[in-house]
C-alpha positions as CSV (number, residue, x, y, z in Angstrom):
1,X,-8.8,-4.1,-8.9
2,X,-6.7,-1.4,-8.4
3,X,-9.2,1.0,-10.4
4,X,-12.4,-0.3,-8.3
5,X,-10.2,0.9,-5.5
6,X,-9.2,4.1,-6.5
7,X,-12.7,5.0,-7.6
8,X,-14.3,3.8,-4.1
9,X,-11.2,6.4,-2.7
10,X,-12.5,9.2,-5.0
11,X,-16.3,8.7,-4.2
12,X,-16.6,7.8,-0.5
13,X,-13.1,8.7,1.0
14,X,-13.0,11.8,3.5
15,X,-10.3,14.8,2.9
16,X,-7.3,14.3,5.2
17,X,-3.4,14.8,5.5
18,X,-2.0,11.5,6.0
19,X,1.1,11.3,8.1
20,X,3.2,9.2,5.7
21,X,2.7,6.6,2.4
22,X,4.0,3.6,3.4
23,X,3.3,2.0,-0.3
24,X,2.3,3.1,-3.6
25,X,-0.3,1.0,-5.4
26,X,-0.7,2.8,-8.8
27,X,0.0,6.3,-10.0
28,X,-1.7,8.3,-7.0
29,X,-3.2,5.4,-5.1
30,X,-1.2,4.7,-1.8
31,X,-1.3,2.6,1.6
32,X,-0.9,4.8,4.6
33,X,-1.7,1.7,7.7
34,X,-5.1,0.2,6.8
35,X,-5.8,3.4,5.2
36,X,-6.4,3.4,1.3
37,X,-4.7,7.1,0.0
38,X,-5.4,9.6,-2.8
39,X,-3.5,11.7,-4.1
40,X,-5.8,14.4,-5.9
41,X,-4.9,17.8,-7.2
42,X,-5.1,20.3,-4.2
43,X,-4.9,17.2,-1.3
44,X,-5.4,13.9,-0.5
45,X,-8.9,11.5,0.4
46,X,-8.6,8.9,2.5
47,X,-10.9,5.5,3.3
48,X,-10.0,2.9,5.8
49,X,-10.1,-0.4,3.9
50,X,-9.4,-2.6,7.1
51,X,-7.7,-6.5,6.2
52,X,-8.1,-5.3,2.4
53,X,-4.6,-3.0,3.0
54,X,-2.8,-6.4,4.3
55,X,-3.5,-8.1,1.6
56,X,-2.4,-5.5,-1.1
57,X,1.0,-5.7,1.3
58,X,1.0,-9.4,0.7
59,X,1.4,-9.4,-2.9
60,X,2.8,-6.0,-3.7
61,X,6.2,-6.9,-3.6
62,X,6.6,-10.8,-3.2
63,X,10.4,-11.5,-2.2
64,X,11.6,-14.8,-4.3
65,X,13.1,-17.4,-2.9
66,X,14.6,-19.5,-5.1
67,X,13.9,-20.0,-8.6
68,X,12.2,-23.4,-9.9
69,X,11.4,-25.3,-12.4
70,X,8.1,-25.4,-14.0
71,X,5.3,-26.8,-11.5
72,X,1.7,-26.7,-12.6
73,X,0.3,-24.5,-10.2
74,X,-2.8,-25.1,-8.2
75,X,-5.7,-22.2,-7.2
76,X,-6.3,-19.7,-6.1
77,X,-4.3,-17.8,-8.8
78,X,-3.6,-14.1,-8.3
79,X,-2.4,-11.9,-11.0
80,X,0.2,-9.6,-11.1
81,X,0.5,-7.8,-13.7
82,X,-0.2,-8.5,-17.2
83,X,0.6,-6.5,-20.8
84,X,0.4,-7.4,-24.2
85,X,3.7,-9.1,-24.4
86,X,3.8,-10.6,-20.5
87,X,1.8,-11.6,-17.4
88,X,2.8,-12.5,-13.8
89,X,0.6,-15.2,-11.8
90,X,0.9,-16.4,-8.5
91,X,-0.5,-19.7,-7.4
92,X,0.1,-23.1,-4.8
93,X,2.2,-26.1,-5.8
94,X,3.0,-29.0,-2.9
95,X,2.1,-26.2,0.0
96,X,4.4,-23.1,-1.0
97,X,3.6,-20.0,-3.1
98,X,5.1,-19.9,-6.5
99,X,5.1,-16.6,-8.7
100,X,5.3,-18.1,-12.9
101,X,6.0,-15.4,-15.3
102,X,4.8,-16.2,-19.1
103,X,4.9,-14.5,-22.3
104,X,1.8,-15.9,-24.5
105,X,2.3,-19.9,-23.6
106,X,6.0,-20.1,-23.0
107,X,6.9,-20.2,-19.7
108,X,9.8,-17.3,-18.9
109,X,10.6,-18.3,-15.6
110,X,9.6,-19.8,-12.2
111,X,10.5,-18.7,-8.4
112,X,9.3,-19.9,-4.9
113,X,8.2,-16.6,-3.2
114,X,8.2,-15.9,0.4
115,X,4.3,-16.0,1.3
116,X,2.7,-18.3,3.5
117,X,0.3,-20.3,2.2
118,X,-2.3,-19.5,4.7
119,X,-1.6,-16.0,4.8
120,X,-1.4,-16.2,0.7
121,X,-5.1,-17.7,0.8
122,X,-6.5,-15.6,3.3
123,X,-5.1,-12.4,1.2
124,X,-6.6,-14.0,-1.9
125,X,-10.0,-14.2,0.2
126,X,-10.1,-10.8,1.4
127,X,-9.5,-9.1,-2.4
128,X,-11.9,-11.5,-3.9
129,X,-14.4,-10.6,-1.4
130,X,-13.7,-6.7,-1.6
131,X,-14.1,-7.6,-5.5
132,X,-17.5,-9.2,-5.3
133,X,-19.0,-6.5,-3.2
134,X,-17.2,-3.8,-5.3
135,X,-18.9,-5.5,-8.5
């Protein structure tokens, strides 16, 4: 996701100076407001990405809450992060946001996060749909 992002950036962003990074996404990629930021050799290109930058806030760094024990999580899932040996979902159980991380099919560990669950789905709905236009 975080490619298709920097890529739409690169290709239709405009050249600017933003006035500060408030988060950094990936290697070069940064939120500045509702404004998607570059970081290319010799400057920066910037593209407003509107309720898509509030939803990358929602899930960039999820505060837990308490940890828990295993609950079968409901949709819609997000992903985290994900390598060979780990991966980091998010989903709903009983009306609160839980974060599960596994390594293959063992459950490591379980936390209540600090989301809302509205403001969880409506993030979920604003990145799918920036996916599915983006496709």
């Amino acid at each position: 996701m975080l490619d298709k992002l920097q890529a739409l950036v690169g290709s239709r962003g405009y050249v600017c100076s933003p006035n500060s990074l408030d988060l950094e996404l990936s290697s070069g990629l940064f939120l500045s407001g509702s404004v998607a930021v570059l970081g290319l050799e010799g400057g920066y290109r910037c593209l407003d990405i509107g309720g898509l930058a509030d939803a990358l806030r929602t899930f960039a760094h999820p505060q837990t809450i308490q940890q828990s024990v295993f609950k079968t999580l409901k949709p819609p899932y997000v992903e985290l992060y994900e390598d060979e040996r780990k991966y980091v979902v998010m989903g709903i159980y009983d009306e609160r946001v839980y974060m599960a991380e596994w390594s293959g099919i063992r459950l490591c560990c379980s936390w209540i996060v600090d989301i809302d669950v509205d403001r969880y789905r409506r993030s979920y709905e604003a990145l799918a749909d920036f996916l599915s236009r983006e496709a």
